[in-house]
C-alpha positions in Angstrom: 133.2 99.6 100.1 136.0 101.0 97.9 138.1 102.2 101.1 137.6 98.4 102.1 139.1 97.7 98.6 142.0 99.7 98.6 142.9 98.6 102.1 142.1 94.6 101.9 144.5 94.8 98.3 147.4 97.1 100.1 147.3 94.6 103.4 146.4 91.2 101.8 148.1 91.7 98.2 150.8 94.4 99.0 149.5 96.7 96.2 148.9 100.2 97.0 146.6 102.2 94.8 147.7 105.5 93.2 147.2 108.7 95.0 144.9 109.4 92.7 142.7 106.4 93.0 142.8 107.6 97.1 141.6 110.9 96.4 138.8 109.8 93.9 136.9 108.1 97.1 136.2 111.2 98.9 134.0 112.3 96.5 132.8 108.8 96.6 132.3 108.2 100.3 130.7 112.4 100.4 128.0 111.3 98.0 127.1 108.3 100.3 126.7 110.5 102.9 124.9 112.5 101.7 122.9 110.1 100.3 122.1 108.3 103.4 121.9 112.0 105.6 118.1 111.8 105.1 117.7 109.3 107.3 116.9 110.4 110.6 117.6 107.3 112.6 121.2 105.8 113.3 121.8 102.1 114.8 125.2 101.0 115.9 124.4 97.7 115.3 123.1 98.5 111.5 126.3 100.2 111.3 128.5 97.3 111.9 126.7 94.7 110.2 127.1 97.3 107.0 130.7 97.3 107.9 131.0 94.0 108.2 129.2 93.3 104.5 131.8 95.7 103.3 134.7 93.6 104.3 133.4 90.7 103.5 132.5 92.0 100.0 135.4 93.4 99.4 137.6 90.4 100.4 135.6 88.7 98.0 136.3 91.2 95.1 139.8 91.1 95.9 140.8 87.6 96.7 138.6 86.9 93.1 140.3 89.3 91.0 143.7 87.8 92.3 142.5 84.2 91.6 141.6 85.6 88.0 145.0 87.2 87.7 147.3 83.9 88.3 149.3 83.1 85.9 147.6 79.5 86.1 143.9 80.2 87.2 143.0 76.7 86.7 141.3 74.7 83.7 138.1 76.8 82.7 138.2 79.4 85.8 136.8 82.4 83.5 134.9 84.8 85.8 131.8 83.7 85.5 133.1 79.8 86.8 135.0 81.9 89.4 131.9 83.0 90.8 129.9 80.0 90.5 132.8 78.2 92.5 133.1 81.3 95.3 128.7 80.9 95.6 129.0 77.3 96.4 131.8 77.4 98.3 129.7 80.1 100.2 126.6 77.9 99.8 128.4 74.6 101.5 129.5 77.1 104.5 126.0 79.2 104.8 123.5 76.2 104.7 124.4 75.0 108.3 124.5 78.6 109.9 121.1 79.5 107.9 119.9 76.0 109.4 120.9 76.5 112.8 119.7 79.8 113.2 116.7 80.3 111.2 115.6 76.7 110.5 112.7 76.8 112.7 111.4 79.6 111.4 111.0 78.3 108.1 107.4 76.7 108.9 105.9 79.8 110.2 107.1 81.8 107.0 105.8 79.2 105.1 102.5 79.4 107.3 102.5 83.0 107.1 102.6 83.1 103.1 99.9 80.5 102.3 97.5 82.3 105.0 97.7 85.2 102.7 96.3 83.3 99.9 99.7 82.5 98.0 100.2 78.6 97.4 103.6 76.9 98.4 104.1 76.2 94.8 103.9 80.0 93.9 106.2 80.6 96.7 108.9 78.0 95.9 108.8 79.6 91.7 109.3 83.0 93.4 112.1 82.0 95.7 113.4 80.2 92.3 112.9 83.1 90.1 114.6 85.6 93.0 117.5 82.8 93.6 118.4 83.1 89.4 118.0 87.1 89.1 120.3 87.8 92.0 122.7 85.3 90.9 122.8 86.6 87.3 123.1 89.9 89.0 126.2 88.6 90.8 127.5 86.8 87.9 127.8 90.4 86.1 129.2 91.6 88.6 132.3 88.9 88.3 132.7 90.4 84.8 133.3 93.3 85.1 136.0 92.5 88.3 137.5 90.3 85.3 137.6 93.1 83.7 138.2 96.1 85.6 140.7 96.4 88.8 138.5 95.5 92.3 138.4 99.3 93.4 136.5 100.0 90.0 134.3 97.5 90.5 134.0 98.9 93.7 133.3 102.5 93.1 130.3 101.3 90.5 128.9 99.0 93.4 128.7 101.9 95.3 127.3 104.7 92.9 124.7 101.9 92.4 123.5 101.4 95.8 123.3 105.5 96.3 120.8 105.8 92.9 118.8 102.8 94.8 119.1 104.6 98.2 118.0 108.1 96.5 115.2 106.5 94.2 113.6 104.4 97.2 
């Protein structure tokens, strides 16, 4: 994710990162790897789709940190509104893909959760209660890109998912 970073803001926002800043992500991208060399089985397809997640993730970094850098961000744009405006922009796009492609699945998962004893209103708090912690988890994440340059931000995405990935 921070080679994504450093490439999306040196083709997209014409800034080039220090030598320095280039260096600091082999260590970076070595620890991932070795991180993830415990795992015996490799899919192409997993691969790309990680890829792709990565580009996407760090557009959005990127493109965000620029829209919090205008001279002009707009009346109340502080990060956290900056987020809350990227998720349902996101949300308006998503909702017919998510429709389209998983809608009629939702009344076997539904099915398939109340036949192991849960109720639909247990279901519906815990989708709730998921929905709010991984947007507040998001929402710090904005912060710190307000306050920290996107490869940063980056970088500490990245040592994060390696302490999951070696604690799991």
């Amino acid at each position: 994710e921070p080679v994504f970073t450093a490439l999306i803001a040196l083709t997209v926002m014409r800034k080039n990162m220090p030598w320095q800043v280039w260096l600091s992500m082999m260590p970076v991208c070595g620890g991932v790897a070795l991180a993830s060399a415990g795992e015996l089985s490799f899919s192409w397809g997993c691969f790309i789709c990680a890829m792709i997640s990565n580009l996407v993730y760090a557009t959005r970094g990127v493109l965000s940190k620029a829209s919090m850098d205008m001279a002009d961000p707009g009346e109340n744009m502080s990060a956290e509104n900056t987020f809350a405006v990227v998720t349902l922009i996101a949300f308006v796009f998503c909702i017919p893909a998510a429709l389209i492609l998983e809608g009629g699945k939702i009344g076997a998962g539904l099915a398939a959760a109340t036949a192991t004893g849960m109720s639909s209103a247990v279901l519906a708090q815990m989708v709730v209660i998921t929905g709010i912690l991984y947007y507040t988890y998001n929402e710090m994440a904005f912060l710190v890109l307000g306050s920290v340059a996107p490869v940063t931000q980056s970088v500490g995405n990245t040592v994060k998912r390696v302490v999951v990935i070696v604690a799991a």
